[in-house]
N, CA, C and O atoms as CSV, one atom per row, in Angstrom:
chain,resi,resn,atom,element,x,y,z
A,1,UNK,N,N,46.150,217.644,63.100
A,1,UNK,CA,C,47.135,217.016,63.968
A,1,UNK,C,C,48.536,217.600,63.735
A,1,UNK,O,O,49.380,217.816,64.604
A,2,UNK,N,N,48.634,217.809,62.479
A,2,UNK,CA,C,50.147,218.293,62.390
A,2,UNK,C,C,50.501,219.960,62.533
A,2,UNK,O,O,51.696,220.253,62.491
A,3,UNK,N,N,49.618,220.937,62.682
A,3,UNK,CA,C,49.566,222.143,64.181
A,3,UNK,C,C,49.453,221.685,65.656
A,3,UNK,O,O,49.969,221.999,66.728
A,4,UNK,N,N,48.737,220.991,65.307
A,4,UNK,CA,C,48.864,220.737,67.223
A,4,UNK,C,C,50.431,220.159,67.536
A,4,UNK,O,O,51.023,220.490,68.563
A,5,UNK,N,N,51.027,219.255,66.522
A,5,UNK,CA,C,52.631,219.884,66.589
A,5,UNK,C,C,53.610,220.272,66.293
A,5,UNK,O,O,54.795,219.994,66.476
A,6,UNK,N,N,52.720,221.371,65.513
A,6,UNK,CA,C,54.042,222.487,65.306
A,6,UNK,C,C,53.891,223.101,66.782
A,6,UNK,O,O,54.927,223.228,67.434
A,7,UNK,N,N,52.477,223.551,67.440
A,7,UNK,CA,C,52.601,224.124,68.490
A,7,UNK,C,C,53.205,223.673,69.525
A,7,UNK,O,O,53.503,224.427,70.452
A,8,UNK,N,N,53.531,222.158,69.538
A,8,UNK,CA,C,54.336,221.418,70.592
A,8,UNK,C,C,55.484,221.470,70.710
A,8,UNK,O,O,56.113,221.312,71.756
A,9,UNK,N,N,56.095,221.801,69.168
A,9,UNK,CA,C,57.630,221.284,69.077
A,9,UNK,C,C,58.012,223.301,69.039
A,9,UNK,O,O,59.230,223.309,69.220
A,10,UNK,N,N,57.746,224.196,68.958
A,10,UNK,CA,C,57.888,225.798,68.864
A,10,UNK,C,C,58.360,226.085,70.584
A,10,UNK,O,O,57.490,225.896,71.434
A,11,UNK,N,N,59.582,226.484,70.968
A,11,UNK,CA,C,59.915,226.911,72.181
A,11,UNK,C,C,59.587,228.779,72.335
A,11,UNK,O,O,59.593,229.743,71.570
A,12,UNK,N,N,59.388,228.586,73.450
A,12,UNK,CA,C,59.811,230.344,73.717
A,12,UNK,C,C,61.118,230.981,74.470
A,12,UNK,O,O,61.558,230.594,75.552
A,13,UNK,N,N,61.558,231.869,73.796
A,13,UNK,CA,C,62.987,232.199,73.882
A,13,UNK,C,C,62.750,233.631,74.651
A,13,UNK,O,O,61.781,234.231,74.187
A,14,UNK,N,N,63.171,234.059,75.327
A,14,UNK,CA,C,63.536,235.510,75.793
A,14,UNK,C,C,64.531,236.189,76.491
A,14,UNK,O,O,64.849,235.820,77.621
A,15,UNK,N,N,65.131,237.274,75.870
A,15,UNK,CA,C,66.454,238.375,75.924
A,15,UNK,C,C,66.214,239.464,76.141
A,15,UNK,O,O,65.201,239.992,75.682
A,16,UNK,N,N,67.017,240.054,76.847
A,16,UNK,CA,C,67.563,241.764,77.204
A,16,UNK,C,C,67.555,242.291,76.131
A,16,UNK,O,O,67.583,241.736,75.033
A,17,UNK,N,N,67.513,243.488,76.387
A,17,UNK,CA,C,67.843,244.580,75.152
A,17,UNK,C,C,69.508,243.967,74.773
A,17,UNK,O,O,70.165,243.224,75.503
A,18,UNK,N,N,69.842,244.406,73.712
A,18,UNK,CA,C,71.147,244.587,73.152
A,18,UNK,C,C,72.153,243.055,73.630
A,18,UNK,O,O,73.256,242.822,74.124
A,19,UNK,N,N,70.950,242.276,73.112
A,19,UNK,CA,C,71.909,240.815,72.891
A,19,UNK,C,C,71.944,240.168,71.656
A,19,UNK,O,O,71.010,240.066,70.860
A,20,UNK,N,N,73.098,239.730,71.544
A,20,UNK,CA,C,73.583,238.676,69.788
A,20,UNK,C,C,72.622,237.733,70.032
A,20,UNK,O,O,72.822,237.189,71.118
A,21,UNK,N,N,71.728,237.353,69.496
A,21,UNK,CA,C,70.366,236.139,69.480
A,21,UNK,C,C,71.598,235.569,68.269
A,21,UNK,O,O,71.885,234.397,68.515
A,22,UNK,N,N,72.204,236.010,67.306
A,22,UNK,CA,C,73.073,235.040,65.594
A,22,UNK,C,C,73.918,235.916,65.669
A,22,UNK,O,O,73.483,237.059,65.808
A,23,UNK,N,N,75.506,235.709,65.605
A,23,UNK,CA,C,76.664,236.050,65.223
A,23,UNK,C,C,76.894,235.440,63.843
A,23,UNK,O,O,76.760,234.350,63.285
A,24,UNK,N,N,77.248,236.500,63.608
A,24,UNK,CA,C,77.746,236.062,61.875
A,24,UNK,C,C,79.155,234.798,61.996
A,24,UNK,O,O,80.106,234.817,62.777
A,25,UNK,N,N,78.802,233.719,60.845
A,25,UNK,CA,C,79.879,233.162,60.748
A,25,UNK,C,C,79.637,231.499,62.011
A,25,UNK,O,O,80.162,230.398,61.847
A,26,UNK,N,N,78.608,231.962,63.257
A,26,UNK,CA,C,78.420,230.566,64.006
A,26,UNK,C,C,77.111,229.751,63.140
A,26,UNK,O,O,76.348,230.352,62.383
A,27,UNK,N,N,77.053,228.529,63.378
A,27,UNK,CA,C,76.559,227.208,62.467
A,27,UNK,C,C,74.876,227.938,62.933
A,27,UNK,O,O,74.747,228.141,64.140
A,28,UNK,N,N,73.790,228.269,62.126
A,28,UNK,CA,C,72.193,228.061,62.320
A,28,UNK,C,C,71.689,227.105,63.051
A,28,UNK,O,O,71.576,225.919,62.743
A,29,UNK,N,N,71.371,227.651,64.070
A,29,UNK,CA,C,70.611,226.619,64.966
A,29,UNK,C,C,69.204,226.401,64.949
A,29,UNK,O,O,68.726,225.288,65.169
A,30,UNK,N,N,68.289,227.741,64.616
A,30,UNK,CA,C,66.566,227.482,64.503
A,30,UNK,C,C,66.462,228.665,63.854
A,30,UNK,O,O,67.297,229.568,63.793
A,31,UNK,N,N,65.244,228.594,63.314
A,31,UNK,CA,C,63.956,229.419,62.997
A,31,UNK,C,C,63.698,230.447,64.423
A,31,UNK,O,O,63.244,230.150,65.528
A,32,UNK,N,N,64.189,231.745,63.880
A,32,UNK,CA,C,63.410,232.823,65.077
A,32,UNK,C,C,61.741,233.590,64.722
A,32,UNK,O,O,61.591,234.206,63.667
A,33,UNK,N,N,60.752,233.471,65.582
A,33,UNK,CA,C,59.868,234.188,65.005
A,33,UNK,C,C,59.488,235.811,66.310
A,33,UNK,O,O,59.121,235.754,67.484
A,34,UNK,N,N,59.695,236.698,65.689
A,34,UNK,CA,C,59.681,237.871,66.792
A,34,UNK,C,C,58.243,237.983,67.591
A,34,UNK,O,O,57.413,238.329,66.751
A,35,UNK,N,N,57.712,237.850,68.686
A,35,UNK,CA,C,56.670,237.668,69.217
A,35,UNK,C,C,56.265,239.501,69.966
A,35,UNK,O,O,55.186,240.073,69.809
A,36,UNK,N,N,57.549,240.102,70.792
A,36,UNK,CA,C,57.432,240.857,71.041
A,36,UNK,C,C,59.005,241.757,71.032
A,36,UNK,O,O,60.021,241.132,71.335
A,37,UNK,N,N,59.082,243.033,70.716
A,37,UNK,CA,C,60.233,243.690,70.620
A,37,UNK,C,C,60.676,243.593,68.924
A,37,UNK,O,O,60.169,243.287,67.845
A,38,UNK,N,N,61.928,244.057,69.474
A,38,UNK,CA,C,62.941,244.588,67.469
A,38,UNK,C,C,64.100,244.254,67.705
A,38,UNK,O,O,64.623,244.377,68.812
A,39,UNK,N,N,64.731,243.725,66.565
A,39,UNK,CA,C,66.220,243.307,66.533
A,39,UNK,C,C,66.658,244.148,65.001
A,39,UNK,O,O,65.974,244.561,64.065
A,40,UNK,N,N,68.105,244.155,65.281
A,40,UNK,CA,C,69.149,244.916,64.304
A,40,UNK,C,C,69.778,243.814,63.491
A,40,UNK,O,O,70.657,243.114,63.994
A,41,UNK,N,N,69.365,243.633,62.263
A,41,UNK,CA,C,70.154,242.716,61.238
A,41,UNK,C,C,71.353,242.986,60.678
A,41,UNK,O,O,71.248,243.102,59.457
A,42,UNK,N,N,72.548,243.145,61.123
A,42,UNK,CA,C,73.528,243.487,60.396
A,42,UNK,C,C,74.903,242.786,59.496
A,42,UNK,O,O,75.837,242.393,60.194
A,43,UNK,N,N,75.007,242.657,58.223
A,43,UNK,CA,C,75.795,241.876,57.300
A,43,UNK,C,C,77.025,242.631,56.315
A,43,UNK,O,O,76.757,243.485,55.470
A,44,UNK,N,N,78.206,242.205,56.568
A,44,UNK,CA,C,78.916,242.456,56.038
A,44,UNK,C,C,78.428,242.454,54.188
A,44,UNK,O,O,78.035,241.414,53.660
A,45,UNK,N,N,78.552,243.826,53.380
A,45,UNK,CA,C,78.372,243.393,51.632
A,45,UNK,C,C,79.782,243.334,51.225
A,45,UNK,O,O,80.835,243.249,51.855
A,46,UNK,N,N,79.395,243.426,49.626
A,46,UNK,CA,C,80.714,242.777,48.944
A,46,UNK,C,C,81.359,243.741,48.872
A,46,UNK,O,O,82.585,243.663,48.793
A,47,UNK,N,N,80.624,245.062,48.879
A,47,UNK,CA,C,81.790,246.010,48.438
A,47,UNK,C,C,82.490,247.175,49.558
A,47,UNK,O,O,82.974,248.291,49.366
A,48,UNK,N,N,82.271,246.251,50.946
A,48,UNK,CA,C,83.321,246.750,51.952
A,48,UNK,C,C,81.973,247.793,52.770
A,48,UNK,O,O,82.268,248.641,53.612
A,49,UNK,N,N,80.424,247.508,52.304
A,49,UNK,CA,C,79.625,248.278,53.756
A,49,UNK,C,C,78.801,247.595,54.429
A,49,UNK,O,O,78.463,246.495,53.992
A,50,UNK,N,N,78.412,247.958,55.342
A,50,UNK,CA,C,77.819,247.213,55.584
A,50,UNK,C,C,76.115,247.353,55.673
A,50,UNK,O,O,75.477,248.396,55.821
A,51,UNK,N,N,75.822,246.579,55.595
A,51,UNK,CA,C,73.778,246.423,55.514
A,51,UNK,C,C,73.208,246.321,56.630
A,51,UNK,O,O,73.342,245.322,57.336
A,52,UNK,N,N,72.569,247.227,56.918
A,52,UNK,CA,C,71.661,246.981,58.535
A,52,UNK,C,C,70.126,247.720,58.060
A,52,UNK,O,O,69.811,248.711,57.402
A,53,UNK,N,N,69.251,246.418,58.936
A,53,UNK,CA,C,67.457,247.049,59.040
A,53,UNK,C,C,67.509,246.348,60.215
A,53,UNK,O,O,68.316,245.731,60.910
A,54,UNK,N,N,66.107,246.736,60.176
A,54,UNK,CA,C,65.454,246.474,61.651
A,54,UNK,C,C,64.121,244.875,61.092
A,54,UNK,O,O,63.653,244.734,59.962
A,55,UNK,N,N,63.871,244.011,62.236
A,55,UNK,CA,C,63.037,243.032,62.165
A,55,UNK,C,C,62.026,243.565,63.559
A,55,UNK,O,O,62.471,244.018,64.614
A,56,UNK,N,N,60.409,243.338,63.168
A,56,UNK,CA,C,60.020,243.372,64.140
A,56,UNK,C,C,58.955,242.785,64.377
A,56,UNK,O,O,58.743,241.897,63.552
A,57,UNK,N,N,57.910,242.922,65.417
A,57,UNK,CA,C,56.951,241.964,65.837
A,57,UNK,C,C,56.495,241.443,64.273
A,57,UNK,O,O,56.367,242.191,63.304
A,58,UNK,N,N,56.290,240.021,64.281
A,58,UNK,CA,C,55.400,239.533,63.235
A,58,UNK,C,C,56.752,238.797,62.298
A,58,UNK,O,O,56.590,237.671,61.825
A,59,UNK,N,N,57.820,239.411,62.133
A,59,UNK,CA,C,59.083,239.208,61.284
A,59,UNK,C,C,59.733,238.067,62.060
A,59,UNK,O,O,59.440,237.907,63.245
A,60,UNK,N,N,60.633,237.239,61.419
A,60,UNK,CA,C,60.719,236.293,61.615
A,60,UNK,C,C,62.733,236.018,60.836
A,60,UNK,O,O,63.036,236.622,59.807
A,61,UNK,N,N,63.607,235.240,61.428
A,61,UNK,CA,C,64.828,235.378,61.092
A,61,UNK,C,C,65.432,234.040,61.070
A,61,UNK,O,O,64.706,233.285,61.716
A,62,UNK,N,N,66.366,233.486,60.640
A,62,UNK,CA,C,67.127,232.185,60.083
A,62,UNK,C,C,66.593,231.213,60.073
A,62,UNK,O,O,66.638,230.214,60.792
A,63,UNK,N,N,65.763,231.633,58.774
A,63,UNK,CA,C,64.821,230.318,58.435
A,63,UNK,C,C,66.147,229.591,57.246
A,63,UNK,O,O,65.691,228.725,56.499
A,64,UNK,N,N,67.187,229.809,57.128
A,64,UNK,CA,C,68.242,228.888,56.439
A,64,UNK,C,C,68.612,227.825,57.237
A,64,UNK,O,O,68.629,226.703,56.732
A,65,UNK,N,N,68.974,228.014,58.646
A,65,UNK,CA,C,69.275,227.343,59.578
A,65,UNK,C,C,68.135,226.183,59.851
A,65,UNK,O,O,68.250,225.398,60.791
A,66,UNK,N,N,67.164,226.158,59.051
A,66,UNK,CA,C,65.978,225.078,58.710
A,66,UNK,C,C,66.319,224.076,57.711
A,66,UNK,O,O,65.968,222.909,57.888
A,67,UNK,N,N,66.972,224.427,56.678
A,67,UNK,CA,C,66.878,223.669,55.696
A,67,UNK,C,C,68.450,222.687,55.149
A,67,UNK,O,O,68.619,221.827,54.285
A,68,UNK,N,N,69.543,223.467,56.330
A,68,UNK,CA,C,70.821,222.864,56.440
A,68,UNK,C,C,71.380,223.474,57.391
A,68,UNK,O,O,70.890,224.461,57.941
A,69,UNK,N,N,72.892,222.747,57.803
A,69,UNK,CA,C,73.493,223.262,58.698
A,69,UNK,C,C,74.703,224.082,57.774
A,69,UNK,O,O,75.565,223.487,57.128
A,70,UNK,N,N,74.568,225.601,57.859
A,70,UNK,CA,C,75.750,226.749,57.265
A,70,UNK,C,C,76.011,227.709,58.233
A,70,UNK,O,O,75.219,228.096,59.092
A,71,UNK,N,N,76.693,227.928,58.129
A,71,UNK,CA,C,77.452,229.368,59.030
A,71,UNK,C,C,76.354,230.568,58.816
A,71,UNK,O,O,76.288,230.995,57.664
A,72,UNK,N,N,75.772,230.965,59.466
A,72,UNK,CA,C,74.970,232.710,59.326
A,72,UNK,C,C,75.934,233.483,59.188
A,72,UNK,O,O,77.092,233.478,59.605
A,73,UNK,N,N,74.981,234.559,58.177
A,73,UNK,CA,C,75.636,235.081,56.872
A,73,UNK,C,C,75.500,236.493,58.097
A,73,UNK,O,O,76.605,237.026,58.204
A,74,UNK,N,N,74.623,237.045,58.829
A,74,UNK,CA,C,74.744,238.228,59.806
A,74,UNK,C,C,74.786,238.341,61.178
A,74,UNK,O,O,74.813,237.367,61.929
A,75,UNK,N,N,74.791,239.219,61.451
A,75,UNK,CA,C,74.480,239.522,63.329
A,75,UNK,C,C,72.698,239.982,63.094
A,75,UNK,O,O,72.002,240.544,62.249
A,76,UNK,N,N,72.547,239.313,64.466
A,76,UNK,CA,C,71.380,239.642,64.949
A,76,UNK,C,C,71.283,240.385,66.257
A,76,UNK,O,O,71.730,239.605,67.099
A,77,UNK,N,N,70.943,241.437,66.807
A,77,UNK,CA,C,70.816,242.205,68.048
A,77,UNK,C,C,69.800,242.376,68.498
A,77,UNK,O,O,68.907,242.622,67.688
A,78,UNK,N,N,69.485,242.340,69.756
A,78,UNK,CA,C,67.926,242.451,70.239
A,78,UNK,C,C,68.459,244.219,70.372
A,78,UNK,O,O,69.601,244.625,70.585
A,79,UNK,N,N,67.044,245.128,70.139
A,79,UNK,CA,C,67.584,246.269,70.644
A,79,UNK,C,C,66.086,247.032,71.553
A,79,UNK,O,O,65.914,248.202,71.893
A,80,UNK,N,N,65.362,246.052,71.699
A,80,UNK,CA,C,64.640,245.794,73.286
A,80,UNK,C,C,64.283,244.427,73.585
A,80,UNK,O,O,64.217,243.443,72.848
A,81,UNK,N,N,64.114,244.537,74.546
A,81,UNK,CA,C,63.844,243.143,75.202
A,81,UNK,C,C,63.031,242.450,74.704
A,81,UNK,O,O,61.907,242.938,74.582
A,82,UNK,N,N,63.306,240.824,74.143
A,82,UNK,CA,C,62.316,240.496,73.214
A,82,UNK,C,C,62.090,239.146,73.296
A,82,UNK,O,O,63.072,238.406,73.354
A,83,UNK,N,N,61.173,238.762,73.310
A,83,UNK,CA,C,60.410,237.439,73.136
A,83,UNK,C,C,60.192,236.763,71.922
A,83,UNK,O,O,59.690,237.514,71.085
A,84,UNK,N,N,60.374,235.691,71.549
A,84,UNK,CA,C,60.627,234.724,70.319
A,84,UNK,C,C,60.358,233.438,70.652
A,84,UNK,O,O,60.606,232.720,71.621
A,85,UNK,N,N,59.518,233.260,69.121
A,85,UNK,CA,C,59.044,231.603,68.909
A,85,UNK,C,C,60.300,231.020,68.074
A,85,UNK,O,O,60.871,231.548,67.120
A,86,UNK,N,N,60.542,229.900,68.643
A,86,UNK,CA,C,61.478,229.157,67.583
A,86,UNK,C,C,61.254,227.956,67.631
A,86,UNK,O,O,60.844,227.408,68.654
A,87,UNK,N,N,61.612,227.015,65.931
A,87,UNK,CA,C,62.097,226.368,66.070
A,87,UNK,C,C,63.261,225.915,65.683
A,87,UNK,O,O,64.176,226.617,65.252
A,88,UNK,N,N,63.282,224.323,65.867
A,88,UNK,CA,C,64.820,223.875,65.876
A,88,UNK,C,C,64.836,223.074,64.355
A,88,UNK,O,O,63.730,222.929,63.836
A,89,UNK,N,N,65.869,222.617,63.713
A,89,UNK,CA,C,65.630,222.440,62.309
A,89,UNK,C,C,65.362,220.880,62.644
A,89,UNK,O,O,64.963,220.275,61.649
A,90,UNK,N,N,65.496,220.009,63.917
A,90,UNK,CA,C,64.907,218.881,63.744
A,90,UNK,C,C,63.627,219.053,64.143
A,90,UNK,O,O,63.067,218.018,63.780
A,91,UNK,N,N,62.826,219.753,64.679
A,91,UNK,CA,C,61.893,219.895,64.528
A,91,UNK,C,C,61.247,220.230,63.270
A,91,UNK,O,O,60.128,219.743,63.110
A,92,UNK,N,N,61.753,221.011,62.279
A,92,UNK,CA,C,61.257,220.813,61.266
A,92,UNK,C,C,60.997,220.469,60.432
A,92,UNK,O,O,60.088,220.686,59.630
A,93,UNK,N,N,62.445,219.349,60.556
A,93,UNK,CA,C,62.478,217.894,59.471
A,93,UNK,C,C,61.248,217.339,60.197
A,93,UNK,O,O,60.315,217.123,59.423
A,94,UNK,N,N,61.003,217.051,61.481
A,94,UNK,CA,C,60.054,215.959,61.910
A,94,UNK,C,C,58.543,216.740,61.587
A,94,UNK,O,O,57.565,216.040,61.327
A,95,UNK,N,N,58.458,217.922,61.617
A,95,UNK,CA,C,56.901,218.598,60.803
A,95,UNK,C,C,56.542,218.321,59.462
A,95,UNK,O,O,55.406,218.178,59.010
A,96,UNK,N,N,57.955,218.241,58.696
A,96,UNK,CA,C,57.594,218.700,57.217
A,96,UNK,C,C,57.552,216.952,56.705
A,96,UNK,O,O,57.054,216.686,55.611
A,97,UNK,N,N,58.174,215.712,57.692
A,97,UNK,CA,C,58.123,214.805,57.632
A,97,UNK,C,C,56.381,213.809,57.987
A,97,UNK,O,O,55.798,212.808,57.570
A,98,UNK,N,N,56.195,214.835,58.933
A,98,UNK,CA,C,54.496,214.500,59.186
A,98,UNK,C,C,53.909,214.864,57.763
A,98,UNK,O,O,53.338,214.160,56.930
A,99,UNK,N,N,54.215,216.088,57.770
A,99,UNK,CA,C,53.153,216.522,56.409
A,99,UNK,C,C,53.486,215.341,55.307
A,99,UNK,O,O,52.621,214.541,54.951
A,100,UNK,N,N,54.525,215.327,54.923
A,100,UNK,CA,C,54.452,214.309,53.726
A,100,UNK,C,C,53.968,213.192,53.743
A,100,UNK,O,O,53.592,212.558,52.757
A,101,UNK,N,N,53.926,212.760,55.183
A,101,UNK,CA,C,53.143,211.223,55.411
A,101,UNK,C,C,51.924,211.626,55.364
A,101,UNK,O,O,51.191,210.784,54.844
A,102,UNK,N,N,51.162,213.003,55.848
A,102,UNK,CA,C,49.884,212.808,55.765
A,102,UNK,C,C,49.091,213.389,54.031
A,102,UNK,O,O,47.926,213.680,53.758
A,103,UNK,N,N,50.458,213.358,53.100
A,103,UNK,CA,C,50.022,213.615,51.795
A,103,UNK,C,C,49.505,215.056,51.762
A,103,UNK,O,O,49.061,215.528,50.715
């Protein structure tokens, strides 16, 4: 019972090539999971460079934005058109809240 809703409460999201899905610095809103396409992770480091990889099908991005509300620490870029499972972090209080009731 408690897949049948995760699969209920999981939206599908989809973007153009070369869109901000997370700006560094705005509040975490959900859990991204990459379904189809690649995005550009890019984060300011400490010592003035900056860090960039690539996420892709199967990879999955601001799972912090699950567990509190903080500012994201990078940019996220679609850099093809891409399709994504997400969820929202009350959805995941209300999953991880099933699970504990069902022990």
């Amino acid at each position: 019972s408690v897949l049948a809703e995760a699969v209920r409460l999981f939206q599908t999201e989809e973007y153009p090539a070369n869109h901000f899905v997370v700006r560094e610095g705005e509040l975490g809103a959900c859990l991204y999971i990459i379904v189809r396409g690649s995005v550009e992770v890019t984060s300011a480091h400490t010592h003035g460079r900056e860090l960039r990889f690539v996420l892709q099908e199967g990879d999955c991005f601001g799972e912090r934005a699950l567990l509190a509300a903080m500012p994201e620490t990078e940019n996220v870029r679609t850099l093809s058109p891409c399709v994504f499972l997400t969820l929202t972090r009350a959805g995941f209080d209300y999953l991880t809240g099933q699970k504990m009731a069902l022990g």
